[in-house]
C-alpha positions in Angstrom: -76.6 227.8 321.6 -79.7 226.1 321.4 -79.7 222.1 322.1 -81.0 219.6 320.0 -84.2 218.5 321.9 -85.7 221.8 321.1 -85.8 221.0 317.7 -88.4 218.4 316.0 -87.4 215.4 315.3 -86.3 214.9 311.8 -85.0 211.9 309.1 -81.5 211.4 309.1 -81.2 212.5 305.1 -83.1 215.7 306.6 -80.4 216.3 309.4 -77.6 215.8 307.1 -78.8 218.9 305.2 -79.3 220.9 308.2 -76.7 223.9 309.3 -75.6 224.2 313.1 -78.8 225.5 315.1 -78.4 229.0 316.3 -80.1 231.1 319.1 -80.6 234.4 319.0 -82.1 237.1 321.7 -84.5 239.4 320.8 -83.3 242.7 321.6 -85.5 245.5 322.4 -85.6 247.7 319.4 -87.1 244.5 317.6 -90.3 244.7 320.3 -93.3 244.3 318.7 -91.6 243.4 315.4 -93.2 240.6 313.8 -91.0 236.8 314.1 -90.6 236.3 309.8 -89.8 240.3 309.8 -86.8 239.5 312.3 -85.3 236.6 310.8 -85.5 238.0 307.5 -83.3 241.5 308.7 -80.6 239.0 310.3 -80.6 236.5 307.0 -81.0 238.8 304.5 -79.5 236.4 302.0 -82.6 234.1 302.6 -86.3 235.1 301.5 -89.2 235.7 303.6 -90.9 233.0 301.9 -88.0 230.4 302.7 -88.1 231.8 306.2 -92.0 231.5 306.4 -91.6 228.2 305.6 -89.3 227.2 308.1 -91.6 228.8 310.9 -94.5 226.5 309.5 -92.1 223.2 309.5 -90.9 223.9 313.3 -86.9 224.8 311.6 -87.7 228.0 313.9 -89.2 228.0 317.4 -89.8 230.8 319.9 -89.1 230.4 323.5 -89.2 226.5 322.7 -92.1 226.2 320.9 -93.6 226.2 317.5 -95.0 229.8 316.7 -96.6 231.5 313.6 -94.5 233.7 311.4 -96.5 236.8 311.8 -96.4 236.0 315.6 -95.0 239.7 317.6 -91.9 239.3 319.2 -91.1 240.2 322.6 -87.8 241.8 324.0 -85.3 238.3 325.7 -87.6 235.8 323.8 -85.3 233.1 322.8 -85.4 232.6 318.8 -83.8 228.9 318.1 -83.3 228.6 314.6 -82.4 225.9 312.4 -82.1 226.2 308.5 -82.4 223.0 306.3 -80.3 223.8 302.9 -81.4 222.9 299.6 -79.3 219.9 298.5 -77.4 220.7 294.9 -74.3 219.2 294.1 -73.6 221.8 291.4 -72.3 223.8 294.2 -68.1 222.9 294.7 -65.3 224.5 296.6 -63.0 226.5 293.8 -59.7 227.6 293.6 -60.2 231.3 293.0 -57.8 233.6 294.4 -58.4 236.1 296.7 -57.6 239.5 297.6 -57.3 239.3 301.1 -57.3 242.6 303.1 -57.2 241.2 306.7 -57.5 237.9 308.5 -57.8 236.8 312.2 -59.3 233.9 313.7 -62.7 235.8 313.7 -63.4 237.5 310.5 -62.0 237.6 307.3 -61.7 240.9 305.1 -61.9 240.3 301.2 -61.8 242.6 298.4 -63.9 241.5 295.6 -63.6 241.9 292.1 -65.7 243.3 289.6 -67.7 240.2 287.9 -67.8 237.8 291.0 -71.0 236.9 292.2 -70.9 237.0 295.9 -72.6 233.3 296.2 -75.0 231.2 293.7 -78.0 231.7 292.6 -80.3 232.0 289.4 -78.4 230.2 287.2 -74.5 231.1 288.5 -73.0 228.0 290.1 -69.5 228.2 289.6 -66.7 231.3 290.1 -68.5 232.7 292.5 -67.2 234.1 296.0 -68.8 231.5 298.0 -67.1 228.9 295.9 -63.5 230.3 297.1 -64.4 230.6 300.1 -65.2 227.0 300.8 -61.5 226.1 299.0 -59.5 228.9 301.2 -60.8 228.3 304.4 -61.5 225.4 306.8 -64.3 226.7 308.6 -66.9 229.8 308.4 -70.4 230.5 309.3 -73.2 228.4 308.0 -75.7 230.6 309.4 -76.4 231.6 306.3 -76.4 228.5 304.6 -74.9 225.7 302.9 -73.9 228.0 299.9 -73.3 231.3 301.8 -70.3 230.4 303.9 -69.2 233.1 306.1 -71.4 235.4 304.1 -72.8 238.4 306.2 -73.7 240.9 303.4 -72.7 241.3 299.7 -72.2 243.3 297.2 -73.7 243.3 293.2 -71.7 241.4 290.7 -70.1 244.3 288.9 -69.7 246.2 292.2 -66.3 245.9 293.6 -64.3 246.4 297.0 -64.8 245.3 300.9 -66.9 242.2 301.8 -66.3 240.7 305.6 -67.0 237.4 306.4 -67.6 235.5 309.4 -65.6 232.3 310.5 -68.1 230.8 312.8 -72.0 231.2 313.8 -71.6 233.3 316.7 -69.0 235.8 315.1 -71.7 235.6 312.4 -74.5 236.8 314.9 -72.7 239.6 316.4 -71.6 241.4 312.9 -75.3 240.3 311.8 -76.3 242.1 314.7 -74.4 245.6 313.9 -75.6 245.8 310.4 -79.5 244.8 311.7 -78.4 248.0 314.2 -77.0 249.8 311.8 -73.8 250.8 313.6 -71.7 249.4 310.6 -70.4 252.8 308.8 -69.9 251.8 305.3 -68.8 254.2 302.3 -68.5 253.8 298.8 -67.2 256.0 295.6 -68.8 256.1 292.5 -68.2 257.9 288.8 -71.3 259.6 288.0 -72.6 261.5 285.0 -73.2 265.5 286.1 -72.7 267.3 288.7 -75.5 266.8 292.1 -77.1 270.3 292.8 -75.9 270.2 296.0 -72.2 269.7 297.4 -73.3 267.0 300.1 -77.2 266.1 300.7 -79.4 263.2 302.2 -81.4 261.2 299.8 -84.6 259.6 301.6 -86.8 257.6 299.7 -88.7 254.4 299.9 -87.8 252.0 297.1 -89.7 248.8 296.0 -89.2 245.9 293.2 -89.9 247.8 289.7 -93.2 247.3 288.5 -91.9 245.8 285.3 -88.6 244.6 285.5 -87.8 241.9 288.2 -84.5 242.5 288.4 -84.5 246.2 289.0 -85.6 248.4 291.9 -87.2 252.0 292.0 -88.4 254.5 294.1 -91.6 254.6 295.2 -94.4 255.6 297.6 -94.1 254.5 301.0 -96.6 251.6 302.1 -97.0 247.9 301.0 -93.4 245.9 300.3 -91.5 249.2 300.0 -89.0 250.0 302.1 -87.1 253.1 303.6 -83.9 253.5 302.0 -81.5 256.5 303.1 -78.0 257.6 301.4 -75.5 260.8 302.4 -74.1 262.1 299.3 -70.9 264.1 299.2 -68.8 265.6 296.0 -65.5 264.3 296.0 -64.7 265.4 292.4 -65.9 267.2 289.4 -64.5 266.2 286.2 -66.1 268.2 283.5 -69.4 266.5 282.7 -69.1 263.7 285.3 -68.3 263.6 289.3 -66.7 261.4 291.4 -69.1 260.7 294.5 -68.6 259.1 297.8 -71.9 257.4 299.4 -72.3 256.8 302.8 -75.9 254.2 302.9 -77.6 254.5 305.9 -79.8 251.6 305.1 -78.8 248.4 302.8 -81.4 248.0 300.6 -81.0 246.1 297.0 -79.8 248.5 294.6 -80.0 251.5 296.9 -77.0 253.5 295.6 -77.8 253.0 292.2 -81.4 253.8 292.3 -80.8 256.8 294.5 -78.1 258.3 292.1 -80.5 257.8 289.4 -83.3 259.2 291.3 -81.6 262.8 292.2 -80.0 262.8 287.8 -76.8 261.4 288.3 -76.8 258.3 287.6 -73.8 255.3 288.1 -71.8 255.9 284.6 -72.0 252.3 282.6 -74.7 250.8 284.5 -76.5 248.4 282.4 -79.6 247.4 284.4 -80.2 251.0 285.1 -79.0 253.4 282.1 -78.9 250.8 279.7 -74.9 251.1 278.7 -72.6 248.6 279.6 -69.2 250.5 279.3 -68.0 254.3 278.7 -65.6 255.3 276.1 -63.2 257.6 275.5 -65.9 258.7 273.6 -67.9 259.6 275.7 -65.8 262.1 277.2 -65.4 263.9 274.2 -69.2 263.8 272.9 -69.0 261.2 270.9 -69.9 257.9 272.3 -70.2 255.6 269.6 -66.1 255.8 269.4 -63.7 255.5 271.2 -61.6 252.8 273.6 -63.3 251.5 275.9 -62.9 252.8 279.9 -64.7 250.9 282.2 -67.1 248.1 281.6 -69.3 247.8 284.6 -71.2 249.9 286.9 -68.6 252.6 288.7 -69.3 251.3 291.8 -66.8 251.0 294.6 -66.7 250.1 298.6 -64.3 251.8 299.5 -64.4 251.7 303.1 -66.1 249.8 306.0 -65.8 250.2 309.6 -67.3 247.5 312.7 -66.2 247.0 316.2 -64.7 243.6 316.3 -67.0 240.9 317.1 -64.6 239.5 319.8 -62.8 242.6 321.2 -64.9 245.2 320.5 -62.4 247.4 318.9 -63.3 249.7 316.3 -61.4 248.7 313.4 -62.1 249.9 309.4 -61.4 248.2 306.7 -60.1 250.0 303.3 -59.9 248.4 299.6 -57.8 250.6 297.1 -59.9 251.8 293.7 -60.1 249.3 291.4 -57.8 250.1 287.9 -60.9 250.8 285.9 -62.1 253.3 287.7 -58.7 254.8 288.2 -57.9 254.7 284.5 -61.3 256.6 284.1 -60.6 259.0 286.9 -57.7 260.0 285.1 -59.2 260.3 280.8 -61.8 262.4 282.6 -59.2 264.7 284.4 -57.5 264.9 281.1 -60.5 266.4 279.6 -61.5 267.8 282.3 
């Protein structure tokens, strides 16, 4: 870990908001990648801007010194890096309870529910993930931040199942490390309307912030701030008019599942932001969707399954969360009609 007198000297009111200061190894796949590029695949829950920042203000240093953010990295330069948090008080440890799927003094294993965001942010500061976190535990990662305890990746707000967190900054580093390596195998079901052309296929596209709606993604050309995104595909049921689809991403982009269903025609049943309906009936099963009781009321997404080598043994070890009810209860009104 990096020492102290690498780091500028700062106010004391400064240092109080400051995380632990991490140091990090450039390994050589990352060669010739540039230093705001890097930090922003490792914290991918802070933005490139908020990263370029901290370059400018000396928060990150390279090899000891003070460096530009588009500076090239080399493989064993020494990244030291620390992150001053935002102060705001709205954030406050909650008692939320927890599905806890496994526990050890490295990681911890959660299954999140549908309607939990993962940690605050645009206007949610309370219920969230993050919150519980910070009430259950006595100490995780701060890598991340302040108000991302533990947090190594996340899942949307409707989009249920396994989230791992980290219970210090080194465990946080190594797991970092397998999803920036992409040696994480992750796999998710979702309920789809159609059928996909093809029983199991790759979907390779480059997606990029939608050109009118902020909060969505879409595909797009490669070049400029798109990015490579890449999903396997396979049928795991047909149900009449709708499927059930199990989705291995081979890339984590924002969105990537549900744009890339979208994209091949079979889009996420009940996905607001992206098909603009919020639930599916009864009614939709038989044809009529304006009636009917309502099945699910959120986008049928699911992570079902993730599998790591343990950041302190090295074991491979996978991690399972059960389907959610609503999805199961739909699962079983479309094999009814089937």
């Amino acid at each position: 870990m990096s020492s102290p007198d690498r780091f500028e000297e700062r106010s004391e009111e400064n240092k109080e908001a400051l995380t632990e200061p991490v140091e990090l190894t450039v390994e050589s796949r990352a060669h010739g990648w540039r230093l705001d590029h890097y930090l922003k695949r490792l914290f991918p829950n802070h933005s490139r801007a908020r990263l370029q920042k901290a370059i400018e203000s000396g928060q990150v240093l390279l090899n000891g010194l003070k460096v530009k953010a588009s500076r090239r990295l080399r493989v064993n330069d020494r990244i030291g890096v620390e992150l001053a948090e935002a102060d705001d008080n709205r954030f406050e440890p909650e008692d939320i309870p927890l599905e806890i799927l496994y526990e050890d003094e490295a990681i911890v294993v959660i299954n999140k529910p549908a309607g939990m965001v993962v940690h605050p942010g645009r206007g949610t500061y309370s219920g969230t993930m993050a919150a519980a976190l910070q009430f259950h535990f006595d100490q995780l990662s701060d890598v991340a931040g302040r108000h991302r305890p533990g947090i190594v990746h996340r899942l949307d707000r409707d989009t249920t199942g396994v989230i791992l967190v980290a219970r210090d900054n080194q465990i946080h580093q190594r797991v970092s490390s397998q999803f920036e390596q992409r040696t994480v195998r992750k796999e998710y079901r979702a309920i789809v309307r159609g059928i996909p052309d093809l029983e199991s296929d790759y979907i390779r596209t480059h997606v990029c912030v939608h050109n009118r709606v902020r909060e969505k993604m879409m595909v797009c050309a490669p070049g400029g701030r798109s990015r490579e995104a890449v999903t396997f595909y396979q049928i795991g049921e047909r149900l009449g008019r709708f499927s059930l689809i199990n989705l291995h991403p081979h890339t984590g982009r924002t969105h990537q599942l549900r744009v890339h269903m979208q994209h091949i025609g079979n889009p996420i049943v009940a996905d607001r932001l992206y098909i603009g309906e919020d639930r599916l009936t009864t009614g939709h099963l038989s044809g009529n969707p304006l009636k009917g009781e309502t099945l699910i009321a959120r986008q049928a997404l699911h992570a079902f399954r993730l599998t790591i080598s343990h950041p302190v043994s090295g074991n491979e070890m996978t991690f399972e969360a059960p389907l959610p009810e609503d999805m199961q209860t739909t699962l079983a009104a479309m094999r009814t009609v089937g």
